[in-house]
N, C-alpha and C positions, 0 to 999 in steps of 0.2 A: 871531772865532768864540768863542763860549760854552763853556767849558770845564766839565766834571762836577764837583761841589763834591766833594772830596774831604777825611777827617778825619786832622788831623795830629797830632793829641793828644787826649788824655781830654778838655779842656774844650770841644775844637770837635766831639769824638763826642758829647755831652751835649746840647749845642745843636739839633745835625742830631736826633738823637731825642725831644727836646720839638719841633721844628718839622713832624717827623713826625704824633706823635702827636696834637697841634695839629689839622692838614690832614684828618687820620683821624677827629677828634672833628667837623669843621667838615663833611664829607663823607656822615658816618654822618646829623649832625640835618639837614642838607639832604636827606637821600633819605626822613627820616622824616617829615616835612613834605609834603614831595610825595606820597608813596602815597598810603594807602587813598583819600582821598574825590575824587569826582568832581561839581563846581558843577554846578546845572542850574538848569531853569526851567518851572514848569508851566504847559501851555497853559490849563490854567482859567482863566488871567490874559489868553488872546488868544483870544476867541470870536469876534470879529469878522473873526479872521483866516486867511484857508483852509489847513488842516493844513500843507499842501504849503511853503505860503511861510512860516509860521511857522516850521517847523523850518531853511529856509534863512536866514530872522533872528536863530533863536538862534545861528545856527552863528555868522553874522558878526560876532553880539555877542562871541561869545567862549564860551558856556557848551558844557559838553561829556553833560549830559545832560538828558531833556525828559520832563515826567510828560502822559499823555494824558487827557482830560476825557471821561467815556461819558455824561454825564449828553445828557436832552433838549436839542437848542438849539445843542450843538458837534457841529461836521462831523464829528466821530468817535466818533457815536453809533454802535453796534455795528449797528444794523437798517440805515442808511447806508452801509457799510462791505460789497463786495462780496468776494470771493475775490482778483479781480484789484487791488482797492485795499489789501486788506491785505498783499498779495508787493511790491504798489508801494510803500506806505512803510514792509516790512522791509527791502527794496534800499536803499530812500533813507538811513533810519537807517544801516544798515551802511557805504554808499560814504560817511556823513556823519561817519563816526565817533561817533556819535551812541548811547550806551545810552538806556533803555526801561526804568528800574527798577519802574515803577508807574503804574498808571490809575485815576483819580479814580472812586468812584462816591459816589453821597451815600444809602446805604439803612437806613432808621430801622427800629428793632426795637418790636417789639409794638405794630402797627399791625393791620388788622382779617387775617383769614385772607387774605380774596384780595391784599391787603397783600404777606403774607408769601411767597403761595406767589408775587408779582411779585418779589421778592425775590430768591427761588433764580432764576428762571428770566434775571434781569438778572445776576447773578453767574455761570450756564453760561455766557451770551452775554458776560460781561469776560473770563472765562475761556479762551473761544476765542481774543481778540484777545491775552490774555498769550499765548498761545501760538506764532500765526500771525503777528504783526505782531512780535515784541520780538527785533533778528537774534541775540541773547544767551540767559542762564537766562531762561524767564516772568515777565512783570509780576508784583511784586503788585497784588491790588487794595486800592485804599483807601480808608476810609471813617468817617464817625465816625457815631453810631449812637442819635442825638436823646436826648431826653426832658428834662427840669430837674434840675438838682443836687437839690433835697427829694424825688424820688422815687427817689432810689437805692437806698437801702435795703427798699423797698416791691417795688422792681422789678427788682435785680439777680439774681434766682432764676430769674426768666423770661428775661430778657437772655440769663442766660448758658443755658437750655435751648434758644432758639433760636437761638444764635452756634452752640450742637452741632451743631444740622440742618444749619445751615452746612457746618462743618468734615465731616460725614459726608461730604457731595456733593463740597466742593472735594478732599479725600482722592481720591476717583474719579478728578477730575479734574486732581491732581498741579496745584494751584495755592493759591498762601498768600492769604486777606486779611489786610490790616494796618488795627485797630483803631486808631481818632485818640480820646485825651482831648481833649472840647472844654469849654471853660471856663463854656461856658452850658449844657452838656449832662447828663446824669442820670452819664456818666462820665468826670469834671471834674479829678481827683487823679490823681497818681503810684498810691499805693497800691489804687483803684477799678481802676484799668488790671491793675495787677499781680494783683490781687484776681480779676478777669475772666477773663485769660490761664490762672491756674492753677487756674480751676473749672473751662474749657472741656477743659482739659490735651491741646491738639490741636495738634502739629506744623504745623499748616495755617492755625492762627491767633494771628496775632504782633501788634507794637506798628510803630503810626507812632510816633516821637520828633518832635515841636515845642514848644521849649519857650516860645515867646509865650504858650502858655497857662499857664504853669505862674508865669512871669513876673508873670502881672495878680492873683496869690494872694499875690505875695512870696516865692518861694520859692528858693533855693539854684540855681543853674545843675549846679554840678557833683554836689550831692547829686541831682537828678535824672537826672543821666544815668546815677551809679550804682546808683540804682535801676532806670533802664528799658531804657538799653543792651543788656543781656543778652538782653532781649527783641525787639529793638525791630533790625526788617529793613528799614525808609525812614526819613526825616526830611525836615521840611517846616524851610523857615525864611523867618518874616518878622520885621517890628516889630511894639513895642506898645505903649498908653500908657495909663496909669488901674491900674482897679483891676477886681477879678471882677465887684464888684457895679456900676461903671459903665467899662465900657471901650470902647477903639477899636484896630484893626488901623490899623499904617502902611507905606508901603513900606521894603521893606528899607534900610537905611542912616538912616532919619529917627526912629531912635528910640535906646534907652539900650543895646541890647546891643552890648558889647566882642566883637567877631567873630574878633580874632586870637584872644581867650584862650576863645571857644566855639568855633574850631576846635581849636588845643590840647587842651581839653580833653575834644572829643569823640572825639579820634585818644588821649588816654592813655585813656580809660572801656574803647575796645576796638572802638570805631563802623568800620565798614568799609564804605564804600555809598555813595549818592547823596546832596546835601544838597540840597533843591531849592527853591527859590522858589517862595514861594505866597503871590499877590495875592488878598488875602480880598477876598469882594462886597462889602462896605462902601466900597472903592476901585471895584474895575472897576465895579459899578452904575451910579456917581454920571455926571453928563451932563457931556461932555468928556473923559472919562478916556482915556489913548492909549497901546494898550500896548506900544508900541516906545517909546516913552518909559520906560514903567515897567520892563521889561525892562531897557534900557539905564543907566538910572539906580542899577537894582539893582548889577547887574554894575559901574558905576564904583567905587559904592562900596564893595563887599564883597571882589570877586575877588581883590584882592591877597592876602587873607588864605588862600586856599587855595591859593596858589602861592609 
């Protein structure tokens, strides 16, 4: 039988108390490690595949959270989406343990008026389904918001007066969109993002964090995140390769970013949320593409680093 270590002198109490302390040290960064983030996988990546069974694919995979696609063409277009479909897959996310941090929409700014006023009325209807369908806080919605890097400056005045009408309406509606920098887009940089968020100055409108784009400029992994963390309520992750002015998206794990040290460092920046997977169209498009493969491949290679 296993007898209690007991200390018989000063050199064997010194021992037991670095062994302690040791276990305590080894304890504390294992539990810091495991909090805040939660892997997931967004279905923009599985159109082909009916909501229902997708979300019982990610489960098998392994991922513990799922971003939804509202655009036309995925089953969970909001005009698709009955009353009883929506109680159906907040039961299922809940019995799946499954969060709901966020729902794709893809709506570009300063397009013609009827444009815009589609706009709003596509963000009430994301709006509802953050609400009804997410068995947790509300989605955000997410979106990046067109135009070319050379019209920023031409165009950020307007940008940010209609991200306002935004944030007026979704205020109503007690729901955030999260703005994506994209690297072909009119709001391309860290500082255009940051630039954006504090002219709209509206609680309702935050930052996606991904840094693949920020990646195809050269730019610092962890100076980004302390840049946009603060702001920044989802994050997307995939690969990348090239450069702004000629690039490509890849799946996760087939490209240059160190995952252990961007989860590290996006748990010290202060990031607490979802990190999700996002299969850009330049993959799912292409003919043959298979997204239990893609899924599955991501997850091989990533997941350890969040656990």
């Amino acid at each position: 039988m296993d007898r209690p270590e007991t200390c018989s002198g000063p050199r064997e109490a010194a021992m037991l108390t670095r062994r302690l302390a040791l276990a305590i040290a080894l304890a504390a960064s294992l539990g810091a490690k495991n909090t805040p983030l939660r892997f997931g996988f967004s279905l923009y990546g599985m159109k082909s595949i009916p909501v229902r069974n997708a979300l019982d694919l990610c489960v098998q995979i392994g991922y513990k959270s799922v971003e939804l696609a509202l655009m036309p063409g995925w089953d969970t277009e909001p005009k698709l989406l009955t009353k009883a479909d929506r109680s159906e897959l907040r039961k299922k996310l809940k019995d799946l343990d499954v969060t709901l941090p966020a729902l794709m929409e893809n709506l570009k700014l300063l397009g013609p008026d009827s444009e815009q006023r589609a706009n709003l009325d596509r963000l009430k209807a994301a709006a509802a389904i953050a609400h009804e369908v997410s068995p947790g806080p509300p989605a955000v919605i997410e979106t990046i918001l067109g135009g070319r890097p050379n019209e920023w400056e031409q165009n950020k005045q307007a940008m940010a007066a209609e991200l306002h009408m935004w944030a007026t309406m979704l205020a109503q509606l007690k729901t955030i969109v999260a703005i994506k920098p994209h690297v072909s887009g009119a709001m391309n940089l860290p500082e255009k993002a940051l630039w954006m968020v504090n002219q709209v100055s509206s609680p309702w409108v935050k930052l996606v964090y991904d840094y693949s784009h920020y990646e195809l400029h050269g730019l610092d992994l962890k100076q980004t995140m302390r840049q946009l963390v603060g702001q920044s309520v989802f994050a997307h992750i995939k690969d990348s390769d090239g450069s702004a002015a000629k690039y490509k998206f890849l799946l996760l794990g087939d490209g240059r970013l160190d995952y252990k040290a961007y989860v590290q460092a996006l748990v010290e920046a202060g990031y607490r949320g979802a990190v999700v997977v996002e299969v850009s169209s330049q993959i799912s498009d292409q003919p043959g593409y298979d997204p239990v493969y893609a899924a599955k491949h991501c997850y091989e290679k990533v997941a350890p680093a969040f656990t």
